[in-house]
KEVEXSE-440682 format. One record per residue (C-alpha): residue number from 1; x, y, z. Coordinates in Angstrom, 3 decimals. Layout:
N
(NUM,(X,Y,Z))
...
//
This chain:
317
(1,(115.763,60.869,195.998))
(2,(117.608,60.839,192.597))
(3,(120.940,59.219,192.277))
(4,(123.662,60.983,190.516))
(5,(125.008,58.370,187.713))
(6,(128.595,57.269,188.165))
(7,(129.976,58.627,184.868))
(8,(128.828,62.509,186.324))
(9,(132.703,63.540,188.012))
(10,(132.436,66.950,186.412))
(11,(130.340,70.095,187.144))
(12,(129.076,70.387,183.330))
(13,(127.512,66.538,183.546))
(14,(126.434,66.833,187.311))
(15,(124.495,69.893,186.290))
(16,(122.587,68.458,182.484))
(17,(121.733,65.247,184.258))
(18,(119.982,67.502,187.423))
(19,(118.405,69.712,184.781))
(20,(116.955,66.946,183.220))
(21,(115.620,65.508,186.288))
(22,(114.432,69.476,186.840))
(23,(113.071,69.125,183.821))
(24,(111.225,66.369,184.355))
(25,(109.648,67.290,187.567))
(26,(108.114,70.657,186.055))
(27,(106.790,68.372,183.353))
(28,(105.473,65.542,185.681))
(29,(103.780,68.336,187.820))
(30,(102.438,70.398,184.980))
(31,(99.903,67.761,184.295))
(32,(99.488,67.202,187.823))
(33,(98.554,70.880,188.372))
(34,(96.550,70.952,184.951))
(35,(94.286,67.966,186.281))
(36,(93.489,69.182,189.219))
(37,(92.902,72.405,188.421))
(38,(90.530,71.547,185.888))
(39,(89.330,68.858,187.828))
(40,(88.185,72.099,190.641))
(41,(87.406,74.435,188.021))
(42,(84.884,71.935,186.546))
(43,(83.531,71.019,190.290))
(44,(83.244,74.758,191.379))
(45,(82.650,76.527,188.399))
(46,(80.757,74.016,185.733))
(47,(83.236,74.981,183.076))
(48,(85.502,72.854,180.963))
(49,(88.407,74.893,180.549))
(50,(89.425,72.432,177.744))
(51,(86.890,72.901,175.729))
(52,(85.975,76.687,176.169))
(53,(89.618,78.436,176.742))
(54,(89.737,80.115,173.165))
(55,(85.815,81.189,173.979))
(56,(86.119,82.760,177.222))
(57,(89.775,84.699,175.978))
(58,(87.458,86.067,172.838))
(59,(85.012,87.237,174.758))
(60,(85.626,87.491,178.596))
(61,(82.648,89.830,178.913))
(62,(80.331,86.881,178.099))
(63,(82.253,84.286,180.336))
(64,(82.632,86.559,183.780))
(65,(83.442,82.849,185.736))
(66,(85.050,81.567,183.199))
(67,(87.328,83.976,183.202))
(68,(87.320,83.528,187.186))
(69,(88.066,79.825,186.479))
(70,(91.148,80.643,184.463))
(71,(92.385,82.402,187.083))
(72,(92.491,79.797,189.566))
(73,(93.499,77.544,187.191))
(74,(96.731,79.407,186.630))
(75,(97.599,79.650,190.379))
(76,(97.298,76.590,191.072))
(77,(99.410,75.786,188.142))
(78,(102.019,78.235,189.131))
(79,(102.693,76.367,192.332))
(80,(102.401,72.589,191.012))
(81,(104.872,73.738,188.465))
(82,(107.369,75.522,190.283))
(83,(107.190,76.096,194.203))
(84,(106.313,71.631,194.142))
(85,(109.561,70.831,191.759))
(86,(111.486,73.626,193.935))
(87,(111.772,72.174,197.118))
(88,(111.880,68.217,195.712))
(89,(114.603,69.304,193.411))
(90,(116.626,70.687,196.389))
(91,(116.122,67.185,198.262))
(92,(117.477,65.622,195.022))
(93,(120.617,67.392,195.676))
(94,(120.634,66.454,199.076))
(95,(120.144,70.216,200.197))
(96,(117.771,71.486,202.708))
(97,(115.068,73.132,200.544))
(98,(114.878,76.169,203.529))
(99,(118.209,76.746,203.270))
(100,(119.077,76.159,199.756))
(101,(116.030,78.571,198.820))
(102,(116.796,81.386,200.896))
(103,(113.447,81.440,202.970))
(104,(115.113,82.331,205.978))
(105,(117.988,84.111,205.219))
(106,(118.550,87.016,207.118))
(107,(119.173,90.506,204.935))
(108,(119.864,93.647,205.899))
(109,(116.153,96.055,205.819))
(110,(117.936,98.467,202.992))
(111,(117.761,95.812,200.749))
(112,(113.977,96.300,200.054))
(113,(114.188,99.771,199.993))
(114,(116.698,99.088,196.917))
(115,(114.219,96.547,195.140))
(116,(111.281,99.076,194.990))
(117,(113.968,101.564,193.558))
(118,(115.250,99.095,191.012))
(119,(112.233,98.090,189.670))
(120,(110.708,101.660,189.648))
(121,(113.869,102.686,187.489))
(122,(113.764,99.503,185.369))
(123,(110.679,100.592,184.086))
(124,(111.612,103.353,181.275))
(125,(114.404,100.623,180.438))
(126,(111.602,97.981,180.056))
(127,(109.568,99.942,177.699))
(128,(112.839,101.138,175.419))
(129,(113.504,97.569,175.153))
(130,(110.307,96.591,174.167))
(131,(109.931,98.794,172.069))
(132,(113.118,97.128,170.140))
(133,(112.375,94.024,170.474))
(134,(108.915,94.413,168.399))
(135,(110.617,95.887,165.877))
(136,(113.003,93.196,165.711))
(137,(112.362,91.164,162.207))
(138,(112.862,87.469,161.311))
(139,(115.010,86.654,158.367))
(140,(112.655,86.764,155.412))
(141,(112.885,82.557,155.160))
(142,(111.152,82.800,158.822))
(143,(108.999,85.090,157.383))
(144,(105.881,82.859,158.127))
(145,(107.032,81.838,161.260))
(146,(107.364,85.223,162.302))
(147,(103.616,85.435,161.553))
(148,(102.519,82.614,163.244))
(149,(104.777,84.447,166.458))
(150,(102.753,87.979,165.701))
(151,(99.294,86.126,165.793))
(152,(100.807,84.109,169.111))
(153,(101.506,87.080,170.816))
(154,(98.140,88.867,170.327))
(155,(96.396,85.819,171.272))
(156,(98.412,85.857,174.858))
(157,(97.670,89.862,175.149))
(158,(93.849,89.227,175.065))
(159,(94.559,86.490,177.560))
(160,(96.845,88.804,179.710))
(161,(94.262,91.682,179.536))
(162,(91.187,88.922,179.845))
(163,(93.314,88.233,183.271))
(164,(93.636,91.776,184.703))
(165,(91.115,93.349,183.348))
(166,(88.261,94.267,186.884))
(167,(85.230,96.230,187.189))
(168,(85.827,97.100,190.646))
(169,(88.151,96.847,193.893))
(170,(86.958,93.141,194.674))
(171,(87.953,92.062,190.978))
(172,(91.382,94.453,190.940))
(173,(92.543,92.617,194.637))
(174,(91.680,89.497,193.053))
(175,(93.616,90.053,190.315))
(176,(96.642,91.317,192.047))
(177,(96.054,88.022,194.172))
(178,(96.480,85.529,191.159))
(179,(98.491,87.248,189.033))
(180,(101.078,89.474,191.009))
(181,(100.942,87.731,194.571))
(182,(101.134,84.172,193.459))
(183,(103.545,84.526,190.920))
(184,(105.590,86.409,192.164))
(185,(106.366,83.978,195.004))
(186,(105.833,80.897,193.044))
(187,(108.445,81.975,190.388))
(188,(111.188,83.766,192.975))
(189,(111.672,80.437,194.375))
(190,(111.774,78.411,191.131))
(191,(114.401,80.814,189.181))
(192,(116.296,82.121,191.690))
(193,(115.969,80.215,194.523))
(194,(116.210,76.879,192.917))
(195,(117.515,77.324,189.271))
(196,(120.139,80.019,189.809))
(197,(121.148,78.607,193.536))
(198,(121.755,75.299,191.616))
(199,(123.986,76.837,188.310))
(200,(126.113,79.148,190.581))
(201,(126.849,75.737,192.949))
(202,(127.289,73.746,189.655))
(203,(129.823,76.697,188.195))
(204,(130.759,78.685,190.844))
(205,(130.105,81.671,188.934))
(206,(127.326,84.581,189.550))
(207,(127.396,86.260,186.398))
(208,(126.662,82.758,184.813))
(209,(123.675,82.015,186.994))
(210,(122.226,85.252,186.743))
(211,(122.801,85.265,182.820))
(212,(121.468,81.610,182.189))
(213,(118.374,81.764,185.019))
(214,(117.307,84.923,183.312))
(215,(117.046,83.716,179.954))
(216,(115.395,80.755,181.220))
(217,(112.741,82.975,183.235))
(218,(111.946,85.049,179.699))
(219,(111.936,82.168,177.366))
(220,(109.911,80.333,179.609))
(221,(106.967,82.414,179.408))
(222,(106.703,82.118,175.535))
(223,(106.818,85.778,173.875))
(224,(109.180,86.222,171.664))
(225,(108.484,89.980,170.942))
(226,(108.786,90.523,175.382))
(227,(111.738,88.822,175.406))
(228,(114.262,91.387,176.252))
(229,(112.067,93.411,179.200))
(230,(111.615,90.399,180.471))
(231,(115.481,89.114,180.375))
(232,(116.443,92.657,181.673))
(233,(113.805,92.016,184.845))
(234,(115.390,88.401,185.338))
(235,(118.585,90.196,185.344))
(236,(117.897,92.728,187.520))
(237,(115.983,90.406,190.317))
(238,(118.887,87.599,189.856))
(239,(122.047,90.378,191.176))
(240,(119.461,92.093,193.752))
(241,(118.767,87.764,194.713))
(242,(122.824,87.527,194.924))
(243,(123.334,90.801,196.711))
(244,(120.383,90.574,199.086))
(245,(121.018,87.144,199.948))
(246,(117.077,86.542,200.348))
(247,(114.114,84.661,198.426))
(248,(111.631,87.749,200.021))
(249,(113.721,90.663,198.900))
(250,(113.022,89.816,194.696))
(251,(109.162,88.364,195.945))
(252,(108.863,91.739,196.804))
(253,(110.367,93.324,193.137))
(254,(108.269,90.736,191.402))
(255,(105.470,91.239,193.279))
(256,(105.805,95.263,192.592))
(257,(106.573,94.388,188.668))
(258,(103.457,92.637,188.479))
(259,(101.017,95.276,190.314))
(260,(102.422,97.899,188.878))
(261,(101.035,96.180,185.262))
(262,(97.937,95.123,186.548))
(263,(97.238,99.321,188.351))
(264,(98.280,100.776,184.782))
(265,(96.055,98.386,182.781))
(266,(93.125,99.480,185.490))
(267,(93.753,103.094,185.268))
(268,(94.147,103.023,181.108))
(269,(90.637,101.485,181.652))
(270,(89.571,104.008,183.651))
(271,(90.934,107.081,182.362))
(272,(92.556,106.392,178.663))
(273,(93.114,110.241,178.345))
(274,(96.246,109.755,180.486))
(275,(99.076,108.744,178.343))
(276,(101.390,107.340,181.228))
(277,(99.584,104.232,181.797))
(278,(99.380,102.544,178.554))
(279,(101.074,100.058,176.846))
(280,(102.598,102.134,173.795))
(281,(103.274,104.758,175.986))
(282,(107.098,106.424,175.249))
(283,(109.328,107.332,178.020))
(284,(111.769,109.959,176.867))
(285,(115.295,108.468,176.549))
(286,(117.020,110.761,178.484))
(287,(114.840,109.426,180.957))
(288,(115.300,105.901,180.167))
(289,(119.010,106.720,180.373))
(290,(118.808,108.299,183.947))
(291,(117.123,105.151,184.710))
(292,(119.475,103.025,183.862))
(293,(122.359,104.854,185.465))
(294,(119.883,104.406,188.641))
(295,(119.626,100.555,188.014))
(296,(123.364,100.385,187.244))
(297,(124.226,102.284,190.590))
(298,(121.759,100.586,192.723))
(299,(123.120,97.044,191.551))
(300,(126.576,98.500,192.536))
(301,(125.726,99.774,195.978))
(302,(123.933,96.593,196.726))
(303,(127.191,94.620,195.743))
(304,(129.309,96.455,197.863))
(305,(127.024,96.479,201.013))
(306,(126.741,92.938,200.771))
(307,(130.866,92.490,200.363))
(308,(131.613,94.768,203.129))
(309,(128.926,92.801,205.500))
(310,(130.665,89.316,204.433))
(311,(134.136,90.827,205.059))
(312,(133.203,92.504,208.320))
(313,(131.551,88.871,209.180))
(314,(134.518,86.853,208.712))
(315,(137.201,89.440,210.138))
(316,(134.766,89.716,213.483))
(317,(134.826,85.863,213.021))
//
């Protein structure tokens, strides 16, 4: 599909000239995605998203299919802009997009009992770390600009909550629907099925495409002030990707991530006298640092499993 250039003969060329091709898909198919899915929202729903976005985020209550409307229009973005560039990216490198994604890899069953357990215990780690990283604090030259990232933020929490937010059972399966099921697939196979497949073959290294696909995955989703939880979860999925040696196993840990937001924000609604479920909520650290022994040992036990199954392989072999 894309030829490499003749002036790419080492790893650190081959791999900025495919990123910018990456690039470039996720781009081309953004605006794809965006016209169409307004294009459907309009048809189905009446509603310009383009003109009415910052209305139905203010006041959801007032827009109940608008808010509908943004919904689909984020799925369907989700998979223009990364399951679409995914599997023509892998043709671009000549790879077979099954293969070089992991669909079908075979894995051993353990390996999503250990994915519910890591992101279970990555949880109190999660909330220490976002707790740090709001009260991280430009220089005071960025002071403004640290403003302007404040006001940012709060605008993409009323959107977040506009998006889970359900008065019943239909609206809270919905919502897991759109905003756990899809992307959780949709972005599994992007960052670590495409994007960290493609750095380790680039470098040869895990700890590099683990490292460099998570800070992708967190700066990609624009909140500064989430940055770390998020980089910790990228992380965490990217080894349990490596170790596992399948797309479904970290679907299922994203997936869980995502629910498990979307069933707290419900509850909160529900019942705000329990503490547990909301957003400011504390764990206690020695708590937060049994979790991360947990996340630290289940990484390691993962790692091992999945050496002694290769070795086993190639002495049977």
């Amino acid at each position: 599909m894309f030829k490499i250039p003749s002036f790419a003969s080492n790893p650190i060329v081959f791999f900025l000239w495919h990123l910018l091709i990456l690039i470039g898909m996720i781009i081309t198919f953004y605006i794809v995605g965006g016209v169409v899915a307004i294009g459907i929202t309009k048809t189905f729903f009446g509603i310009d998203l383009q003109s009415s976005f910052f209305d139905i985020i203010n006041h959801p209550s007032e827009y109940p299919q608008g808010v509908l409307a943004l919904k689909l229009n984020q799925g369907i973005i989700s998979i223009a802009i990364f399951i679409v560039p995914a599997i023509l990216f892998s043709r671009s490198i000549n790879q077979n997009p099954v293969h070089f994604l992991h669909l079908k890899h075979k894995t051993r069953i353990y390996n999503y009992l250990f994915i519910i357990i890591l992101i279970i215990s990555a949880i109190p780690v999660a909330s220490w770390l976002l707790e740090l990283n709001q009260n991280l604090h430009l220089p005071n030259s960025l002071k403004e600009f640290e403003t302007y990232l404040r006001g940012d933020e709060a605008f993409s929490k009323l959107q977040s909550e506009a998006f889970v937010r359900a008065n019943g059972i239909g609206q809270l399966i919905l919502n897991i629907v759109i905003v756990a099921v899809i992307p959780a697939i949709a972005e599994e196979i992007f960052f670590r099925g495409c994007l960290q497949n493609f750095v380790r073959m680039c470098f040869y290294n895990l700890h590099v495409s683990v490292i460099f696909t998570a800070i992708i995955f967190s700066a990609i989703h624009g909140d500064y002030f989430g940055f770390l939880p998020r980089f910790m979860f990228g992380v965490v999925l990217g080894y349990a990707f490596a170790y596992s040696g399948n797309i479904w196993v970290t679907v299922l840990g994203h997936f869980l991530n995502n629910t498990i937001t979307i069933l707290a924000f419900y509850i909160s609604e529900k019942h705000p006298e329990i503490e547990y479920f909301k957003d400011d909520y504390n764990f206690p650290i020695y708590l937060t640092a049994i979790a991360a022994f947990g996340v630290v040992i289940v990484l390691f036990a993962m790692s091992k499993l999945r050496f002694n199954q290769i070795f086993i392989k190639h002495t049977n072999d």
